[in-house]
C-alpha positions in Angstrom: -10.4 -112.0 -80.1 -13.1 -110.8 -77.7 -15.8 -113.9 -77.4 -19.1 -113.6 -76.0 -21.1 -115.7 -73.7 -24.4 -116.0 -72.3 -25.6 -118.2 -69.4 -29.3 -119.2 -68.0 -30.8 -121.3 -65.3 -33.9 -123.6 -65.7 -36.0 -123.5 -62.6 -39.9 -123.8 -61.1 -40.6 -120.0 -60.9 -43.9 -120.6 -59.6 -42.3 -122.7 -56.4 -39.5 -120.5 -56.1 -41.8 -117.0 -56.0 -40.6 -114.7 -53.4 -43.1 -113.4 -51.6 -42.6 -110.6 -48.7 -45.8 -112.1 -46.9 -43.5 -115.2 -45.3 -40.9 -114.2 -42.6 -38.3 -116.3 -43.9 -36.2 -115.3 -40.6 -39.1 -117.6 -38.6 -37.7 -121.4 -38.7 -41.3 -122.2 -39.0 -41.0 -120.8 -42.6 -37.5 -122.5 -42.9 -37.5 -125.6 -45.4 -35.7 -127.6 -42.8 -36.9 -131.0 -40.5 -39.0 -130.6 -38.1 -36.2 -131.1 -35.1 -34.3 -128.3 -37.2 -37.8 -126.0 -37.0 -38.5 -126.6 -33.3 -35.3 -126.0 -32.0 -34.8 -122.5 -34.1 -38.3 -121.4 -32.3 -36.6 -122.6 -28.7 -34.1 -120.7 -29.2 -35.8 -117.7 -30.2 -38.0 -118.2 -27.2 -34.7 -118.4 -24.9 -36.2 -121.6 -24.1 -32.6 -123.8 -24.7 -31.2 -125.2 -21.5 -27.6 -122.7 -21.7 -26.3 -122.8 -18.4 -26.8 -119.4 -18.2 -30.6 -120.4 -17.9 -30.1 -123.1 -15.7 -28.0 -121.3 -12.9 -31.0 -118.5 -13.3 -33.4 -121.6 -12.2 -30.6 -122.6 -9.6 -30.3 -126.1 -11.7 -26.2 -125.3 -11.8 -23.9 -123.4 -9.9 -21.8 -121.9 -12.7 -22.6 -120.6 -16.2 -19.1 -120.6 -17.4 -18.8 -121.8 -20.7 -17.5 -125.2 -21.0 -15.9 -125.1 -24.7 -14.0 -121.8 -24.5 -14.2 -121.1 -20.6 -14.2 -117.1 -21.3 -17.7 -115.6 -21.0 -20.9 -116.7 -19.7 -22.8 -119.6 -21.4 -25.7 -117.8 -23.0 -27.6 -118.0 -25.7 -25.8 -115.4 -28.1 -22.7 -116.5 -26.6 -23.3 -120.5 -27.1 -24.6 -120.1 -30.7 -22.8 -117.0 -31.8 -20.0 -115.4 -30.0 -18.0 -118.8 -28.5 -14.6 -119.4 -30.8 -16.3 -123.1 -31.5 -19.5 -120.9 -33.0 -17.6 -117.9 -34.7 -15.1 -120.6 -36.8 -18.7 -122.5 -37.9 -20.3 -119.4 -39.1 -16.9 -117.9 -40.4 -16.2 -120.8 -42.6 -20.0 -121.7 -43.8 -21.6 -120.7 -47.5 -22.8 -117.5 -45.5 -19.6 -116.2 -43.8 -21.0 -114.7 -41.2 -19.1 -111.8 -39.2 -21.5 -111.3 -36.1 -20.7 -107.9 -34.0 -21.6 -107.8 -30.6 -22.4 -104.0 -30.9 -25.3 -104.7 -32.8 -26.6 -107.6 -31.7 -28.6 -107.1 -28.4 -30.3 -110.6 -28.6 -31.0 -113.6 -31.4 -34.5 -112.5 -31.9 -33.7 -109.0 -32.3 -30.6 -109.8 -34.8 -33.1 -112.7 -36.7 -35.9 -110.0 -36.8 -33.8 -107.2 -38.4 -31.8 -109.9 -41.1 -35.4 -111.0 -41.6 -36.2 -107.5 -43.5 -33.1 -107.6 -45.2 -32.5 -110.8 -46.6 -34.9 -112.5 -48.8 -33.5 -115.9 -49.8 -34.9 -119.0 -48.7 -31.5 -121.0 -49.1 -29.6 -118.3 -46.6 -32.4 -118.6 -43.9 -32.2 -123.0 -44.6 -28.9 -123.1 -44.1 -28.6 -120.6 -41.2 -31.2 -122.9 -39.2 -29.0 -126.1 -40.0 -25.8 -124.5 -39.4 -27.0 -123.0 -35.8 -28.9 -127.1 -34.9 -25.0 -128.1 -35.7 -23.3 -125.6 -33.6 -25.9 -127.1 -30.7 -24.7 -130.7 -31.2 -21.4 -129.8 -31.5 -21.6 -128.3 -27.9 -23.4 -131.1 -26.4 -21.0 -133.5 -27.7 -18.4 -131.6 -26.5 -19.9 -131.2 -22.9 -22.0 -134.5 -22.6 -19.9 -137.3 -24.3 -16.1 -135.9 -24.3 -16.1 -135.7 -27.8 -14.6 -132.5 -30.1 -17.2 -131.8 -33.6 -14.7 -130.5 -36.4 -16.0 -127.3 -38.1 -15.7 -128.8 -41.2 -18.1 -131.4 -40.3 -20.1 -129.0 -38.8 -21.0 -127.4 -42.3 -21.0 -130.8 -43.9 -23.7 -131.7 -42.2 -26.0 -128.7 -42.0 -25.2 -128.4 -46.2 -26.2 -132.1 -46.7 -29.2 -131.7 -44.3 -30.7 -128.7 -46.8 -29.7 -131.0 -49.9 -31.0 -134.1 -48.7 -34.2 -132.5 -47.7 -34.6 -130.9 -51.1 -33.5 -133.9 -52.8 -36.4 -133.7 -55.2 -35.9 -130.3 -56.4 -33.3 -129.4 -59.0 -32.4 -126.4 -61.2 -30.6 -126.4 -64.9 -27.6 -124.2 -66.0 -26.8 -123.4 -69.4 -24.3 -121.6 -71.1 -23.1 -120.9 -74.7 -19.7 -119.3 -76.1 -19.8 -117.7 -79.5 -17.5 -115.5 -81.3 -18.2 -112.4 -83.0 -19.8 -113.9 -85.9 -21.6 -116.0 -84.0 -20.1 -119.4 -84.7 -20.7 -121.4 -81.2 -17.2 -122.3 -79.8 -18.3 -124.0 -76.4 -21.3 -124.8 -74.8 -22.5 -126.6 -71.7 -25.4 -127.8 -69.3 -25.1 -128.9 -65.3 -28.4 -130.6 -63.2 -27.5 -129.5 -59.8 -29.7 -130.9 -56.9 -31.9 -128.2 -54.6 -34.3 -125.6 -54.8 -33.0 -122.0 -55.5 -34.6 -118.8 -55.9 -34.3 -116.9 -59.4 -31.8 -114.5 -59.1 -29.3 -117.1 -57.2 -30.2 -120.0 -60.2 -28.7 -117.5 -62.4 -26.0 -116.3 -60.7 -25.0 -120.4 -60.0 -25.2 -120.4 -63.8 -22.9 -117.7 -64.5 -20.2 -118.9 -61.8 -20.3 -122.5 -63.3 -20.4 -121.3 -66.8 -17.1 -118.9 -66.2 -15.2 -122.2 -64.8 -16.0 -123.8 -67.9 -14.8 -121.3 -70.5 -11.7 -120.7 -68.0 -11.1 -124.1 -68.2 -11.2 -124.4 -72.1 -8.8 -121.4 -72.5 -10.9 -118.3 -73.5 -10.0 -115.6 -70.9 -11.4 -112.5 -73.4 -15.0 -112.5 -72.9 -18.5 -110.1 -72.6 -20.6 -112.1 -70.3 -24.1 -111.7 -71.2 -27.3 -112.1 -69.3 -31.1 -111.7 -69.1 -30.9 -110.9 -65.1 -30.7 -107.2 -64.7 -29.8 -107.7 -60.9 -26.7 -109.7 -61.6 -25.3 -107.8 -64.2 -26.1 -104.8 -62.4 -23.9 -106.3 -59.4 -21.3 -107.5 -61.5 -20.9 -104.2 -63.1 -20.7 -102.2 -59.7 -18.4 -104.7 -58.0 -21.5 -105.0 -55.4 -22.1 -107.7 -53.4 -23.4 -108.7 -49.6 -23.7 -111.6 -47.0 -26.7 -112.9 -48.5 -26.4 -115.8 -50.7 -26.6 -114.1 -54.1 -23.7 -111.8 -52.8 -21.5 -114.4 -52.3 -21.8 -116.2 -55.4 -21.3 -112.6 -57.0 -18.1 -112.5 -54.9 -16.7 -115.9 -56.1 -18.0 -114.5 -60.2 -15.5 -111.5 -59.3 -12.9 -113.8 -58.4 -12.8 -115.8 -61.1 -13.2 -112.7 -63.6 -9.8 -111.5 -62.0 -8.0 -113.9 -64.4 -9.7 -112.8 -66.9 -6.9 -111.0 -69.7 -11.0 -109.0 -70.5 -14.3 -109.2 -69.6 -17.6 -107.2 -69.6 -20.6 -108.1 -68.5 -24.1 -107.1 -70.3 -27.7 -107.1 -70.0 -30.0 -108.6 -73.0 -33.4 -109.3 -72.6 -34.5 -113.0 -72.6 -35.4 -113.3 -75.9 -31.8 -113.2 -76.6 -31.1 -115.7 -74.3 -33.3 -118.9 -75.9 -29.9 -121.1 -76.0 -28.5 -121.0 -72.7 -31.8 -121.6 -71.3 -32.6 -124.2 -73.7 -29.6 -125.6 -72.6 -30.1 -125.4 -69.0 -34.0 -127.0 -69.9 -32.3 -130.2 -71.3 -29.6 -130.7 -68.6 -32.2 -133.1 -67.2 -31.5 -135.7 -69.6 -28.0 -135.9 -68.4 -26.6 -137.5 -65.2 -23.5 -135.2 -65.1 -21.5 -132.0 -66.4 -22.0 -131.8 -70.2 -20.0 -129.5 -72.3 -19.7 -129.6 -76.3 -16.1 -128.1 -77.7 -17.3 -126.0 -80.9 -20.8 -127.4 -81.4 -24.0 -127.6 -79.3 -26.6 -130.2 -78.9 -28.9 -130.6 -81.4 -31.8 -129.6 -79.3 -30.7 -126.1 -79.0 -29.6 -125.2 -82.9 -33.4 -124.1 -83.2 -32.7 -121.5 -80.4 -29.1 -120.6 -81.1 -30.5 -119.5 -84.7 -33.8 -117.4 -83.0 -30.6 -115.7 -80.6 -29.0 -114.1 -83.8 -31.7 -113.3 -85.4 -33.2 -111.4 -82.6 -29.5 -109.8 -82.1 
């Protein structure tokens, strides 16, 4: 039996707006600390003490690099291009593949991502990520001591979270079958401030675990966001944020026996955002086996009428 689910996500629209006014590649526009801010406008002013630099002011007499000893200690090759960088940005939420053919200098490479990608999350963690890739040089040069990676990305995640700690999104999801008995539904509070299109897409990756989870592998994912299901149905994705988490949907579908994904408008789509409404009144995962809350029976019955 082929099963159908829908999923939502709950978040401020009006504080998560995009607007093409802000360069969100500028760390001033970053939602970041202020250290985090200052030292992303150093760099891009060539202004951090590489010893690239400080031979040029004859403060040093080599500019080898002290953590891989191969190139020059500049400032692409410090932050980008060094093994210790590459494995940071390699393994991070943004899995970043940097080639040195087209990337002349950071500003250049910051000011051409800033016109393609739009998300505030990438650009957050992309400043935390490149202040831990610093520290992890100068504790490697200045106190003896060897950063892992892993900790590396730890940190510059938590930094984003903790600094967003008041901000939080819902997601929502429902499970019927084709008469439109409710078989599974669910609601998660996760902690952070998220644009539209990635709230959703969060919703539909948690929401697929779920249903895995309980057994049903035959399923018509539907949703009100035209871009994901357009993505999901063309297999596209990117390095931005919402591409990755369209990745990790793709993934999970694979062990899927079917699935299809749909577009309905949002009027069809009052439980699953219902649910992701109410995941406020819950400290953790919730997720109902055949039954919803009692909240959302008023907008599972508007869903099939509208259907």
């Amino acid at each position: 039996m082929e099963l159908s689910y829908r999923n939502g996500g709950s978040i401020d629209e009006e504080k998560n707006e995009k607007s093409d006014e802000v360069d969100l590649a500028h760390p001033w526009n970053a939602h970041v600390p202020p250290k985090i801010k200052h030292f992303g406008w150093r760099v891009l002013q060539r202004a951090i003490p590489v010893r690239h630099n400080l031979k040029k002011r004859r403060m040093c007499d080599e500019d080898i690099c002290l953590m891989c000893g191969d190139a020059a200690e500049t400032i692409e090759h410090t932050l980008i291009f060094c093994e210790a960088a590459k494995a940071c940005w390699n393994l991070s939420p943004l899995r970043l593949q940097f080639q040195a053919d087209n990337l002349h200098s950071f500003s250049s490479w910051c000011t051409n991502m800033g016109g393609i990608l739009k998300e505030k999350l990438w650009w957050n963690i992309f400043w935390c990520i490149l202040w831990g890739i610093w520290l992890k040089r100068y504790a490697w040069c200045f106190e003896k001591k060897e950063v892992q990676v892993e900790e590396v990305i730890r940190r510059a995640v938590s930094i984003v979270g903790e600094y967003e700690k008041n901000e939080a999104i819902g997601l929502g999801g429902i499970v019927r079958d084709n008469v439109g008995d409710v078989l599974l539904s669910t609601c998660h509070k996760l902690m952070g401030c998220y644009d539209v299109d990635i709230a959703e897409a969060m919703a539909a990756r948690h929401f697929l675990g779920v249903a895995f989870e309980a057994g049903l592998n035959k399923l018509t994912h539907e949703s009100d966001n035209l871009k994901l299901i357009q993505h999901l149905n063309s297999r596209k994705s990117d390095n931005s944020y919402f591409g990755l988490i369209v990745n990790d949907i793709l993934h999970l579908a694979g062990a899927c026996q079917f699935i299809a994904y749909s577009h309905i408008g949002r009027k069809g789509n009052s439980a699953a955002h219902t649910l992701a409404r109410i995941s406020k009144n819950y400290v953790e995962m919730r997720v109902w086996l055949e039954e919803a809350p009692t909240d959302v029976n008023t907008a599972i019955a508007f869903d099939l009428a509208v259907a």
